[in-house]
Structure formats: structure tokens, C-alpha cells
N, C-alpha and C positions, 0 to 999 in steps of 0.2 A: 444464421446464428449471430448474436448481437454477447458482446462483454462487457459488462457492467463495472469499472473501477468508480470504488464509493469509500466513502469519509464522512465517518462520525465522529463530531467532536462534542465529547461527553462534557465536558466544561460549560458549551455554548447551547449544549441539547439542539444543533445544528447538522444535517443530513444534506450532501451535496455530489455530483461524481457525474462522469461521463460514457455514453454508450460510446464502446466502439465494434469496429465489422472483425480486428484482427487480434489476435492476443499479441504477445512481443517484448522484449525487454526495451525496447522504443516507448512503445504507449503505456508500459510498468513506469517508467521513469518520467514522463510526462505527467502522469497522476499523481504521482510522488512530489515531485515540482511545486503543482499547484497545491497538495496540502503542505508543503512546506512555505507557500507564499500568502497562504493563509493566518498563520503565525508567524509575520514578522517581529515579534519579539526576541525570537530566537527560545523561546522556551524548547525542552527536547519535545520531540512527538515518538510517540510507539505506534507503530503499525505493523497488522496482524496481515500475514498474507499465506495463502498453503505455499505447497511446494513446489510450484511449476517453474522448471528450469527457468523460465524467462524472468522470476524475480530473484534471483540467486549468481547473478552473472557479473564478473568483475567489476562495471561500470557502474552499476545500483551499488554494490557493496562499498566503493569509494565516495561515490556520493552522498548516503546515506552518514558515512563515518564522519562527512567535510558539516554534512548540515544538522551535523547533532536527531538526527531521525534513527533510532532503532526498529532494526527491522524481527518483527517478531514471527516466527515459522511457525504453523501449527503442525503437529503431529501426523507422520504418512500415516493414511489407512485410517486415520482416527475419525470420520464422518458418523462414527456411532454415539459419538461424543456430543454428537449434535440432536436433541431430543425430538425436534420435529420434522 
């Protein structure tokens, strides 16, 4: 089983991200990283992510706050939300 962290920047109409073997709030914060290094203007970024303990963990939530990046949670259980 392979994880997909991916990054769309609607501005740039640009799609970019990396497989990896493990989930983790390590390789969450690594993804995170590089779309923040993607906009070094410093403009805020929103990013959408479910709920999985590993994006939700003190060390994302300080860094997130430091890089001007909001972290946007989607809804537990709401996959019905999703029409396809």
C-alpha cells in the first residue's frame, strides 16, 4: 500500500505530491514543508486534510500557526459528501 500527499494550487492550476510506503505525522509534515516552500511569498496557504491522528499532532499544529498555513479538517464520517 502506497500514500499519496498531493497539492493543488488553484491560482497556478498546478498538481504536484509525493508517494510514500508509510503514513506519519513525519511524512504529514514533510508534504506540508514543501507546499509551503512552494509559496515563498508568504501568502497564507489552506490545506484540506481528513482526520487521521497523524495530521493533528502538536508539532503540525505549531508549525502550521509559524508558516501562516491553515490546516483545514474535513468532516468525520462525511465520505458521502463526496459524490464519486
Amino acid at each position: 500500500m502506497r500514500y499519496f500527499h498531493g497539492c493543488y494550487s488553484v491560482g497556478d492550476d498546478k498538481l504536484w505530491g509525493v508517494n510514500r510506503r508509510k503514513k506519519g505525522a513525519a511524512n504529514t509534515l514533510a508534504a506540508l514543508r514543501s507546499t509551503r516552500g512552494a509559496r515563498p511569498d508568504g501568502a497564507p496557504i489552506y490545506v484540506i486534510l481528513d482526520n487521521l491522528s497523524a495530521h493533528k499532532g502538536e508539532t503540525i499544529r505549531r508549525w502550521a500557526k509559524r508558516s501562516r498555513v491553515e490546516l483545514c479538517f474535513t468532516p468525520t464520517y462525511a465520505s458521502w459528501a463526496n459524490p464519486t
